[in-house]
TINU-571320 format. One record per atom (N, C-alpha, C): x, y, z; residue in one letter; residue number from 1; atom name. Coordinates in Angstrom, 3 decimals. Example, Ala and Ser with C-alpha at 12.3 -4.5 7.8 and 13.67 -1.06 7.14 Angstrom:
! TINU-571320
13.190 -5.690 7.800 a 1 N
12.300 -4.500 7.800 a 1 CA
13.200 -3.300 7.800 a 1 C
12.850 -2.250 7.080 s 2 N
13.670 -1.060 7.140 s 2 CA
12.900 0.030 7.870 s 2 C
END
This chain:
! TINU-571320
97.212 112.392 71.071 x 1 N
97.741 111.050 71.184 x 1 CA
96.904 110.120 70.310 x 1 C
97.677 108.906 69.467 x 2 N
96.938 108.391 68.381 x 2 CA
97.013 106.883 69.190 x 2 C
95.246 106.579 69.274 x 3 N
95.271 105.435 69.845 x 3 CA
95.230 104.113 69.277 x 3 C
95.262 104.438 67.855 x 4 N
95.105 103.255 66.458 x 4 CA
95.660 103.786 65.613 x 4 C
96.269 102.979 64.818 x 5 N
96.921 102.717 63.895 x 5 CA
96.506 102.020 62.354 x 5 C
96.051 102.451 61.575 x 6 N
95.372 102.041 60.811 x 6 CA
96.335 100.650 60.016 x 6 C
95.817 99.683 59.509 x 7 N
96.799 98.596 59.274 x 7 CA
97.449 98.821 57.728 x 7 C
98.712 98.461 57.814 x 8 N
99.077 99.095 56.721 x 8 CA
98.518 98.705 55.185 x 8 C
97.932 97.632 55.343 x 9 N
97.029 97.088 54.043 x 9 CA
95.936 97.950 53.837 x 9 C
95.264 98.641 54.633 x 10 N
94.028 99.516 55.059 x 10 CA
94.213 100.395 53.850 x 10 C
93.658 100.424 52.983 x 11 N
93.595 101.813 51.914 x 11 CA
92.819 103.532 52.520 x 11 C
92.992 104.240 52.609 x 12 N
93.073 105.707 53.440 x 12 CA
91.633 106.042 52.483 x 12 C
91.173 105.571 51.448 x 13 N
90.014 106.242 50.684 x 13 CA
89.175 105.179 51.214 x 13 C
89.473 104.149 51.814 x 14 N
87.973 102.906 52.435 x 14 CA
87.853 103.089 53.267 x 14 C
88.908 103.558 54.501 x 15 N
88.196 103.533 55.900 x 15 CA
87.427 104.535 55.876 x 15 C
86.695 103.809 57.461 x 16 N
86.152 104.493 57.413 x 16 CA
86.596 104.995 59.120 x 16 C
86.112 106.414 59.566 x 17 N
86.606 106.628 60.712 x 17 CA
85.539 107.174 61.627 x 17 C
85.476 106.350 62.593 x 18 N
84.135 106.267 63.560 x 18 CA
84.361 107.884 64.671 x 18 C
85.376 108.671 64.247 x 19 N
85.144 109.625 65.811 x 19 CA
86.048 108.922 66.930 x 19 C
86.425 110.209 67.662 x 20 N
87.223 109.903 68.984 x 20 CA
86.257 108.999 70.106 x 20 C
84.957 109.156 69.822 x 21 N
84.284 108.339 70.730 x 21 CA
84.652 106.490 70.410 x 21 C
84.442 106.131 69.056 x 22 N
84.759 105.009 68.374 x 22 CA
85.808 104.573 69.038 x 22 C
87.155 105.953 69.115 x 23 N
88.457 105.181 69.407 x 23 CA
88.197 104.994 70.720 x 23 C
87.759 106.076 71.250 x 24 N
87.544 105.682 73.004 x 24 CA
87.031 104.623 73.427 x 24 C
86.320 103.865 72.220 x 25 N
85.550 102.884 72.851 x 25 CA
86.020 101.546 72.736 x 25 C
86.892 101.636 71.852 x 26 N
88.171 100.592 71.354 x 26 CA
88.750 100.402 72.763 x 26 C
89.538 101.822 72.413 x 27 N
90.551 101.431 73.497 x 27 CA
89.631 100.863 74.771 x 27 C
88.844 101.508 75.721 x 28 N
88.324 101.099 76.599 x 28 CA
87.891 99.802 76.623 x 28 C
87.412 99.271 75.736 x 29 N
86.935 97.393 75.567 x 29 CA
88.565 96.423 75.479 x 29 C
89.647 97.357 74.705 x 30 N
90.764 96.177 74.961 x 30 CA
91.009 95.913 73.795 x 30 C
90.319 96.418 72.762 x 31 N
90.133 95.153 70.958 x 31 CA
91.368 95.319 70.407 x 31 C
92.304 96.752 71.033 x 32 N
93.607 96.261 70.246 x 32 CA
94.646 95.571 71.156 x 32 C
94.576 94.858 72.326 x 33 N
94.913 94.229 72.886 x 33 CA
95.317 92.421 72.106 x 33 C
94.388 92.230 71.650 x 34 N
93.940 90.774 70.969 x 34 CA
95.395 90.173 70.511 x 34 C
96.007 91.563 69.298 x 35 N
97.469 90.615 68.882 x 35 CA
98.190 90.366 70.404 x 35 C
98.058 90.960 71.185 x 36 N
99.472 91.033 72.009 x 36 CA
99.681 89.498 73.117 x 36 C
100.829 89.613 73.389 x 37 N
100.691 87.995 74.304 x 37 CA
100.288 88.439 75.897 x 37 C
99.086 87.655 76.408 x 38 N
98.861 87.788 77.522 x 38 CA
100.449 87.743 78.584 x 38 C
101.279 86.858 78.585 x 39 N
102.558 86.705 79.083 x 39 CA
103.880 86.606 78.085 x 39 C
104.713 87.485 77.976 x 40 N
105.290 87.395 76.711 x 40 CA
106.570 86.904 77.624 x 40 C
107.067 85.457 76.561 x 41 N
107.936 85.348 77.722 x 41 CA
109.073 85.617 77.408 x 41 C
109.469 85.958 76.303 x 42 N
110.809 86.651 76.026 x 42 CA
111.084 87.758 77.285 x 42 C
110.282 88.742 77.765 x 43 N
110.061 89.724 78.667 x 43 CA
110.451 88.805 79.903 x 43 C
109.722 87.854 80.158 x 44 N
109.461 86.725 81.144 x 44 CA
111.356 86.378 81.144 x 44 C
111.558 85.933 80.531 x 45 N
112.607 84.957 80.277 x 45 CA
114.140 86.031 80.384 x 45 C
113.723 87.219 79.736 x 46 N
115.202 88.844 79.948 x 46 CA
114.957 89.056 81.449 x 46 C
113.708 89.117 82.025 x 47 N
113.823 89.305 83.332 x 47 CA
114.539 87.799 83.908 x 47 C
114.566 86.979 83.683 x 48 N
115.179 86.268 85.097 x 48 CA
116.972 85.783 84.431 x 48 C
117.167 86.472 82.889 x 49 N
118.696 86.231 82.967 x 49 CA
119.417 87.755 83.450 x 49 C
118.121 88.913 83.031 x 50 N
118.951 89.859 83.746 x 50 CA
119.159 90.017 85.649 x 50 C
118.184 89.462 85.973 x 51 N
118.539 89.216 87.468 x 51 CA
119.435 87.682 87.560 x 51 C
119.692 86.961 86.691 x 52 N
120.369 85.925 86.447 x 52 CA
120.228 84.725 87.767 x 52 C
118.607 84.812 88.010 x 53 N
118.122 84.055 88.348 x 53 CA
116.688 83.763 87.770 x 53 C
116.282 82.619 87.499 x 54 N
114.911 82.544 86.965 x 54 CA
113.862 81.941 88.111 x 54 C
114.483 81.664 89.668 x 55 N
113.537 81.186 90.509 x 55 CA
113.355 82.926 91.217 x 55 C
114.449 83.711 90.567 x 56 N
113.809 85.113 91.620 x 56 CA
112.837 85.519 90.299 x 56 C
112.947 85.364 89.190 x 57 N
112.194 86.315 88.370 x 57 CA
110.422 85.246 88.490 x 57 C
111.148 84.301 88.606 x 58 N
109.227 83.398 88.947 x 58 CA
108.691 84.226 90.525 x 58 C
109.750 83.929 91.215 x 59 N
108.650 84.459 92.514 x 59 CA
108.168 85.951 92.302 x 59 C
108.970 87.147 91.725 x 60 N
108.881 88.068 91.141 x 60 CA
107.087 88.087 90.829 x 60 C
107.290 87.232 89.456 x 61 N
105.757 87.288 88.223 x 61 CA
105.114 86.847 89.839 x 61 C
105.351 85.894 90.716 x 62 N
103.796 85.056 91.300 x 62 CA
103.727 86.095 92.140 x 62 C
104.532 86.996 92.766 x 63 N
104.126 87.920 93.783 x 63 CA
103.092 89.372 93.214 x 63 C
103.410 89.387 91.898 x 64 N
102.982 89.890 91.094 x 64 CA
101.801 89.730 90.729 x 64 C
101.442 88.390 90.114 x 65 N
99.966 87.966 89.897 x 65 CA
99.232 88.100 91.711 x 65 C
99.896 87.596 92.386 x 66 N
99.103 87.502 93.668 x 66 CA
98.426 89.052 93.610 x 66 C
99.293 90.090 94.171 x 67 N
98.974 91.523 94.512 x 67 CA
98.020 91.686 93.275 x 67 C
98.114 91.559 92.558 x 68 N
96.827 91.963 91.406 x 68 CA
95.455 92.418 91.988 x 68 C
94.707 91.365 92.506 x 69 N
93.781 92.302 92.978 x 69 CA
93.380 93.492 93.689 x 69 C
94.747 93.481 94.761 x 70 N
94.963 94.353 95.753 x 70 CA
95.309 95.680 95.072 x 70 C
95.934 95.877 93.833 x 71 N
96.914 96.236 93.044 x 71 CA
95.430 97.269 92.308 x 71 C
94.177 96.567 91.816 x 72 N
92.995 96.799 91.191 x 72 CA
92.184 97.412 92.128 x 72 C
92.097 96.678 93.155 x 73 N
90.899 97.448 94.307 x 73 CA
91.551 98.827 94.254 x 73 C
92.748 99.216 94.972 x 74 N
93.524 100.302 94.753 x 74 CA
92.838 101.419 93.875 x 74 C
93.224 101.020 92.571 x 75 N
92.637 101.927 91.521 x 75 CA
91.553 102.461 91.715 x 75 C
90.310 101.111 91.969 x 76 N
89.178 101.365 91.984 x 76 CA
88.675 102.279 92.989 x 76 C
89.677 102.026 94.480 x 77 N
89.151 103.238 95.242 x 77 CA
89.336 104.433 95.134 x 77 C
90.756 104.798 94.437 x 78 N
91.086 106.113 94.304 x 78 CA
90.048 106.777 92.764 x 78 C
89.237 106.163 92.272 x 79 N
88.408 106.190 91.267 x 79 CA
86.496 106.316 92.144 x 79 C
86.797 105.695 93.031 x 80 N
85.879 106.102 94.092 x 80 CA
85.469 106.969 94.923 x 80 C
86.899 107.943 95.339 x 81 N
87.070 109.030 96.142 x 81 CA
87.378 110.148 95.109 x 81 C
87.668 109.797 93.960 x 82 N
87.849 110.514 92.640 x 82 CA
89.463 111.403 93.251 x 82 C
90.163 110.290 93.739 x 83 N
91.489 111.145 93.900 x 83 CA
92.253 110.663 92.719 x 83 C
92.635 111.673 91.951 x 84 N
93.262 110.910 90.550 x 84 CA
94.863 110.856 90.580 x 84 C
95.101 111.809 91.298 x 85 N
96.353 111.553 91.813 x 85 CA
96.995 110.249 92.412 x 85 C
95.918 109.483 92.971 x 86 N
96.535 108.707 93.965 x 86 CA
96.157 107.680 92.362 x 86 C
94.980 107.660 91.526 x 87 N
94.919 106.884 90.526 x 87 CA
96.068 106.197 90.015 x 87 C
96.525 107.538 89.095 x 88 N
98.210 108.045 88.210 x 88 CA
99.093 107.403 89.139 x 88 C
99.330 107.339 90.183 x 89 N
100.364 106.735 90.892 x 89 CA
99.876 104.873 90.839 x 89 C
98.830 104.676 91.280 x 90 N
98.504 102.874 91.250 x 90 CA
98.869 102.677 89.875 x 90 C
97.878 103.214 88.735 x 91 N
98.283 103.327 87.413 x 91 CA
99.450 102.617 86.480 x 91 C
100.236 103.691 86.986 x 92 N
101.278 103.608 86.809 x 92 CA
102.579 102.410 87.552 x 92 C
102.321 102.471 88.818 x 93 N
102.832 101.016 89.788 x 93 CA
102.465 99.942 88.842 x 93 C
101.274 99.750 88.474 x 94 N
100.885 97.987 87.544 x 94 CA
101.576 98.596 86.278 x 94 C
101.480 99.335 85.756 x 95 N
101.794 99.575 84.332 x 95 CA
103.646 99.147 84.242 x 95 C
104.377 99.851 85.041 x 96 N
105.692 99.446 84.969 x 96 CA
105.752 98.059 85.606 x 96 C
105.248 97.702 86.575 x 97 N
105.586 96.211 86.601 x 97 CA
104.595 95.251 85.869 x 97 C
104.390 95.305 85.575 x 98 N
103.563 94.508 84.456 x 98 CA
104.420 94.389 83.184 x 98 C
104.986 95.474 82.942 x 99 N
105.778 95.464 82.094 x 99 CA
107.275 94.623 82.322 x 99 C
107.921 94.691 83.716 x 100 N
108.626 94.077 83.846 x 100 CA
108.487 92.789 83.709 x 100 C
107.557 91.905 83.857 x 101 N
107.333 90.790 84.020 x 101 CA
106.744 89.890 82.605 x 101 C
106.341 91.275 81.817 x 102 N
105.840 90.474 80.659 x 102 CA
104.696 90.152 80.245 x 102 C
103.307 90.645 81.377 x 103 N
102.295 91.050 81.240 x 103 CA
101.530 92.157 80.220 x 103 C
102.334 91.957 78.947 x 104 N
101.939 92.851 77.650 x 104 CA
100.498 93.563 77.504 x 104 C
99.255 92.343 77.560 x 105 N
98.532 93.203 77.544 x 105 CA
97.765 94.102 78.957 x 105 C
98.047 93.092 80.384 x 106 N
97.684 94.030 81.499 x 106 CA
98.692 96.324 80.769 x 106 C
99.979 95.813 81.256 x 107 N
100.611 96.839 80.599 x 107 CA
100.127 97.598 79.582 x 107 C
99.958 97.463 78.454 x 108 N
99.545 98.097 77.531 x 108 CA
98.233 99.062 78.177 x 108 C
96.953 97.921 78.622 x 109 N
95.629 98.454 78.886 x 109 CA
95.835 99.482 79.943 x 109 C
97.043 99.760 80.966 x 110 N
97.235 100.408 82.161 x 110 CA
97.955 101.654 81.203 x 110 C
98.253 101.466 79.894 x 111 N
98.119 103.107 79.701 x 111 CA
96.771 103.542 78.973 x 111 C
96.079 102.848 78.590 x 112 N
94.667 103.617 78.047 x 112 CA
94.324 103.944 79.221 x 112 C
94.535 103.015 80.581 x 113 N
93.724 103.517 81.789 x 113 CA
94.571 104.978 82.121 x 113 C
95.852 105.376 82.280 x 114 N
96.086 106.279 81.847 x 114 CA
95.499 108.262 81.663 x 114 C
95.187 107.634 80.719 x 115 N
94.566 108.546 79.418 x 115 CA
92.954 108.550 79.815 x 115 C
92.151 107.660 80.766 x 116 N
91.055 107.852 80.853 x 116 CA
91.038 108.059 82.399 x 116 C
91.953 108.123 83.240 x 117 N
91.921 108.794 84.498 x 117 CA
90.809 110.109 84.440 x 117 C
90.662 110.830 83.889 x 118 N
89.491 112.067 84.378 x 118 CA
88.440 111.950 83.373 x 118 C
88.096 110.630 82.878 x 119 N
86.824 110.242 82.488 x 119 CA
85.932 109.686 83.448 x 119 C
85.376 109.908 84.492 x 120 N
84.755 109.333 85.729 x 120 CA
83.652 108.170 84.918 x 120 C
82.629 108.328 83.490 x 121 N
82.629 107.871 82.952 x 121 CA
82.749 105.800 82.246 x 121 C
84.299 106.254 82.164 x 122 N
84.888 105.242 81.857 x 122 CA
85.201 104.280 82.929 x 122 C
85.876 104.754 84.380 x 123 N
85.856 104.295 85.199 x 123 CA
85.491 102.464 85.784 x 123 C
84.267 102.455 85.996 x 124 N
84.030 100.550 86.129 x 124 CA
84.534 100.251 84.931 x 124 C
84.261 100.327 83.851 x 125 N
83.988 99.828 82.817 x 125 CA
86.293 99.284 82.617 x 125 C
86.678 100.197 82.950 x 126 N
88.025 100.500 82.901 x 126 CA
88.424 99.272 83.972 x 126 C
88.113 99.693 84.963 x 127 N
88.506 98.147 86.700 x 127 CA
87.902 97.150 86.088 x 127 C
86.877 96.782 85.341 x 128 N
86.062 95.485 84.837 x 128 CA
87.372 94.619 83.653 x 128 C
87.901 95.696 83.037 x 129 N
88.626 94.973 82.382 x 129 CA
90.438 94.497 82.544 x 129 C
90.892 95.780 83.481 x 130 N
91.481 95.431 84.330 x 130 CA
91.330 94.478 85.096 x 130 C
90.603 93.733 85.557 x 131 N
90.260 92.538 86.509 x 131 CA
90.379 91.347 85.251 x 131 C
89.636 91.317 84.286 x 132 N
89.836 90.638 83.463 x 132 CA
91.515 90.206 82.621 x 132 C
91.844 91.269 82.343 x 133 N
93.238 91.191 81.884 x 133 CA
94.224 90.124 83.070 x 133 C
93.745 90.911 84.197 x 134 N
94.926 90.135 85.581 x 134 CA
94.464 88.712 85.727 x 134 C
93.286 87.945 85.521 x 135 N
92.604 86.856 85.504 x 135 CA
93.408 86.057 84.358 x 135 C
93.455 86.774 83.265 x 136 N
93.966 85.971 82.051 x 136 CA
96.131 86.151 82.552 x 136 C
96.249 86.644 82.876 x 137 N
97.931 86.995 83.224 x 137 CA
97.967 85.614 84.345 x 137 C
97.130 85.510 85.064 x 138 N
96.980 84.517 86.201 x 138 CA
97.207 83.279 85.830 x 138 C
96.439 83.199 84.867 x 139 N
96.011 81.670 84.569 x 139 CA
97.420 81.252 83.387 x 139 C
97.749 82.255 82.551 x 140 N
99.403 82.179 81.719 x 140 CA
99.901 81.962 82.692 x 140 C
100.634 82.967 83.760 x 141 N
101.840 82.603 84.937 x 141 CA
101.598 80.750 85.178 x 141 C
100.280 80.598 85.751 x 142 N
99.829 79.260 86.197 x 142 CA
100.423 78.248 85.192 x 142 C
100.199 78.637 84.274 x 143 N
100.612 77.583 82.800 x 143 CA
102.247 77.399 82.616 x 143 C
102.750 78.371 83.305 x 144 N
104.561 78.021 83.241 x 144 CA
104.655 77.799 84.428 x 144 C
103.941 77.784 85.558 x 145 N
104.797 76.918 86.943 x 145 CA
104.807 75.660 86.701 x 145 C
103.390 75.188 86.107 x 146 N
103.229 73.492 86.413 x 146 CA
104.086 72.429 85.417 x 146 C
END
């Protein structure tokens, strides 16, 4: 699985290429996260004409941002008891709704988390930024209620 994409201006005789650890360490910090929109609201905005309400698709995102932490502790315990199974399943729960709602980069980062499920490793470092991502999704949602 290719976790970068080299940019297409990038000439193939200059880069330079740091090792799967490099990419691991990318992905794990978030750095290709940066282009993406914390709340994309086109996503935002298809969800509440395809439910063809936009006060169900708001309570939707706020029930959404709320559970977040609950949503994170989760992870973190099944990362605690090292049940990865139960991981892959939380994982995956934020990853598709996150996605529904338009939370691009929570989403995105919930598949590197993914892919680093049996890195015990990676682990905090993985919930640290997860917490971070849902903090910044928080404070966007916040910015279209008021």
């Amino acid at each position: 699985m290719m976790l970068w994409n080299r940019p297409k201006h990038d000439d193939a005789r200059t880069h330079v290429h740091h090792g799967p650890d490099h990419a691991r360490s990318d992905a794990l910090h978030g750095e290709h996260l940066l282009p993406l929109p914390v709340l994309d609201r086109g996503v935002y905005d298809s969800l509440a004409e395809e439910l063809d309400n936009p006060t169900g698709a708001l309570q939707f995102a706020t029930l959404f941002a709320r559970m977040l932490p609950e949503r994170i502790a989760g992870i973190e315990e099944a990362f605690r008891s090292q049940d990865s199974e139960a991981a892959v399943v939380a994982i995956l729960s934020l990853n598709v709704s996150a996605s529904m709602v338009g939370a691009r980069r929570l989403a995105e980062y919930s598949s590197v988390a993914l892919d680093l499920v049996t890195d015990p490793t990676s682990h905090a470092a993985l919930v640290d930024r997860l917490r971070a991502l849902a903090g910044e999704f928080q404070s966007a949602l916040a910015g279209i209620i008021r």
